[in-house]
N, C-alpha and C positions, 0 to 999 in steps of 0.2 A: 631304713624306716625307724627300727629303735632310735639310732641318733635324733634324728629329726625330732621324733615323740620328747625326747629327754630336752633336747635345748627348747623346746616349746612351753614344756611344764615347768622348766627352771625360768624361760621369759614371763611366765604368768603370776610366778612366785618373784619375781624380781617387780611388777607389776603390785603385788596387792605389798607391797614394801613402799614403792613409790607414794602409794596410795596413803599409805599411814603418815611418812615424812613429809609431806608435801600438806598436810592439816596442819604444820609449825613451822614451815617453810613456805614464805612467799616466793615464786622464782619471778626474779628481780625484770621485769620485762613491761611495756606499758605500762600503765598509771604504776605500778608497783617498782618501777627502774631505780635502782639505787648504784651507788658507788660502791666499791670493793668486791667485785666479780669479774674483775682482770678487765682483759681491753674490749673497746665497742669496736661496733661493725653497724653501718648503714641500717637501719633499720628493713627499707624493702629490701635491699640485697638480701639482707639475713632472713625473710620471708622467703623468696624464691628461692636460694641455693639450698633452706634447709626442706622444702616443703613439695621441689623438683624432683631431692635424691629418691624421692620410693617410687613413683613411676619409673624410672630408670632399672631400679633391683630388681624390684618386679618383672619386668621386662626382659629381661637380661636369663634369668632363671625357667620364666615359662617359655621363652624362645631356644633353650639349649634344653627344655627337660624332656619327657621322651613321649609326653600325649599329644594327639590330634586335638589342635583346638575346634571345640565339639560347638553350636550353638548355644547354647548354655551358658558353655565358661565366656564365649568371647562376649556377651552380652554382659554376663556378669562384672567380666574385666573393664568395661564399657563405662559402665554404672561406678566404679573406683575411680577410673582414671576422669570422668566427667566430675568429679572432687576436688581431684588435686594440679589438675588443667586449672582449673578455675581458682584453686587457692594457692598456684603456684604462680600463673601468668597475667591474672584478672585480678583480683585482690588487692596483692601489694602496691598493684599503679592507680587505686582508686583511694588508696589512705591520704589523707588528709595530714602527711605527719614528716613532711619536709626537714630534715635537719636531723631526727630525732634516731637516736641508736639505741641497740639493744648490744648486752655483753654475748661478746663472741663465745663465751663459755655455754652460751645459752642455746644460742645455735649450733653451736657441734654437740648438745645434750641432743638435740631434735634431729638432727643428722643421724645419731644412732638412732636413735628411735624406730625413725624412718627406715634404715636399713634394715635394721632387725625384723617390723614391719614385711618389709618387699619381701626380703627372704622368707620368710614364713609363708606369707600368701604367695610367692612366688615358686615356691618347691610344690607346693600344694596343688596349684594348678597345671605345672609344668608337667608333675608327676606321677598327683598320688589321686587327683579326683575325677569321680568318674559320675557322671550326670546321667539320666536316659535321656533320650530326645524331647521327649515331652515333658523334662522337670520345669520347663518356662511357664507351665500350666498348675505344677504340682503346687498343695495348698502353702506350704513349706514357701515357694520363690512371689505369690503372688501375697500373702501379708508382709512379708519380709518388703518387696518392693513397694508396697503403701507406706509402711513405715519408714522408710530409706524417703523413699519421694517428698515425705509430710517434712520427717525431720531435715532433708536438704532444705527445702523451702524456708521454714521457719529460721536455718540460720542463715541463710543465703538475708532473706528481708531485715532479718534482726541487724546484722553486722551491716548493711546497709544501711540503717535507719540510724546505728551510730554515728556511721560514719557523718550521713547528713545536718547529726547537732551540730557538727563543728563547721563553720564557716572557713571555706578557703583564708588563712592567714591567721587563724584562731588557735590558739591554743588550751583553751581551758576545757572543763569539764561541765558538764547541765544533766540534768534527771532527764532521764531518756522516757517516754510516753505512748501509750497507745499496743495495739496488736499483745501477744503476751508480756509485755514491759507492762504492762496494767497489773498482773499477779505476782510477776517473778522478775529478778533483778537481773540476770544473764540466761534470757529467751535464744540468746547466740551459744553457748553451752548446750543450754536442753535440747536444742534441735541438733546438734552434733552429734552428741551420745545416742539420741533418737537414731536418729539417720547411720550409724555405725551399730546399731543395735538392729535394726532392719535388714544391714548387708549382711550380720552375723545368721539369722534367722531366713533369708534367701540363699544363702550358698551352704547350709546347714552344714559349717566345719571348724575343727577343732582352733585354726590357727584366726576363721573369722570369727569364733565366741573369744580369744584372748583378746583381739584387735579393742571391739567391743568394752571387755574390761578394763584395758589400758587407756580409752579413751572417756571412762568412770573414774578410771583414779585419776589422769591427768586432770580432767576438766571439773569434775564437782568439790574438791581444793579449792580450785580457781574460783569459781563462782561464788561460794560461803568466803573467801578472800575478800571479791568483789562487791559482794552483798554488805560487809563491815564497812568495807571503804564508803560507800555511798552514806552509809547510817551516820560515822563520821564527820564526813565533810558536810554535808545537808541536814541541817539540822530540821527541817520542813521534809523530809525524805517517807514517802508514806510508808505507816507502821504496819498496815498489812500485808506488804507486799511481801515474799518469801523470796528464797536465794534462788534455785534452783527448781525445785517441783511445785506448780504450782497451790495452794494450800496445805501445802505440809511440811514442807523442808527448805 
């Protein structure tokens, strides 16, 4: 139990480091791809192989660890794996981005990630958490699940709605419109950290508050990244529109 606790709080701190470097650091992937990040890899391959491995960890760890999966957890694990199902075997075949790779350095960064990820959620469940029956009721799993539901939705439509500027055989870039793209420049961000910010407040546990934070520092970089790039290139790009939250950041 102490181990576990120690590589946990040193992931969190390895975490709000990411979180600093990564506001000077574009990671070089999508609109942001650049050269000198070693060799590429298929783009959807690099989607699936990096965004498959944590269901797998996961899996692996709460099938070998020593709890009864109780109602709770397995609905809990339900509501994960309905994520990364979808961002691991739906997603990548709906991109519009034929030809186009990402550096394979990028995808073995997300690979650990991933892993590190499972195992954390996955020792946890396997071994360390314990629900009562009726926590599918407690106040704890039912805001947590509004917020997880709200935030899936929101990036589920967002990242669809990208997807659909680009016309089969298209490659360029257009101002994305409508739903929260009306306030905020990456509504596909905010509903992620939403929705990982929900799981952490429904399964009320240590390893889901870090998941949470690491998917603050990954994605809200990314976003104020994405918000410049738009400002940028569109010189017509509306000025109220913020990066990330809507009215304020």
């Amino acid at each position: 139990m102490l181990n576990y606790q120690l590589i946990a709080y040193c992931w969190l701190c390895i975490g709000l480091l990411v979180f600093v470097l990564l506001l000077f650091i574009k990671a070089p992937y999508g609109r942001h791809t650049r050269t000198g990040w070693g060799p590429m890899i298929d783009n959807r391959l690099g989607w699936v192989l990096m965004e498959l491995v944590v269901l797998g960890i996961l899996l692996y760890f709460v099938w070998h660890g020593e709890n009864a999966i109780s109602l709770p957890i397995a609905v809990i694990l339900a509501l994960f794996a309905a994520h990364y199902i979808h961002r691991s075997l739906i997603f990548p075949f709906a991109l519009h981005t034929k030809g186009k790779k990402m550096p394979l350095l990028i995808m073995l960064m997300a690979v650990g990630f991933n892993t590190m990820n499972g195992y954390l959620l996955g020792w946890y469940f396997g071994n360390l958490a314990n629900y009562p029956s009726n926590w599918l009721w407690d106040p704890h799993f039912l805001l947590g699940l509004a917020l997880f539901l709200m935030g899936m939705g929101i990036n589920i439509w967002s990242d669809y709605h990208l997807i659909a500027l680009r016309k089969p055989g298209e490659t360029g870039y257009k101002i994305p419109e409508g739903g929260l793209f009306r306030y905020i420049s990456c509504p596909n961000h905010f509903g992620e950290i939403l929705e990982w910010t929900g799981f952490a407040v429904l399964n009320w546990s240590l390893p889901g508050l870090i998941f949470a934070i690491w998917t603050f520092a990954n994605l809200a970089p990314r976003a104020l990244a994405h918000h410049r790039w738009y400002r940028e290139k569109f010189v017509d790009y509306p000025k109220e529109r913020k990066a990330l939250i809507p009215g304020v950041w």
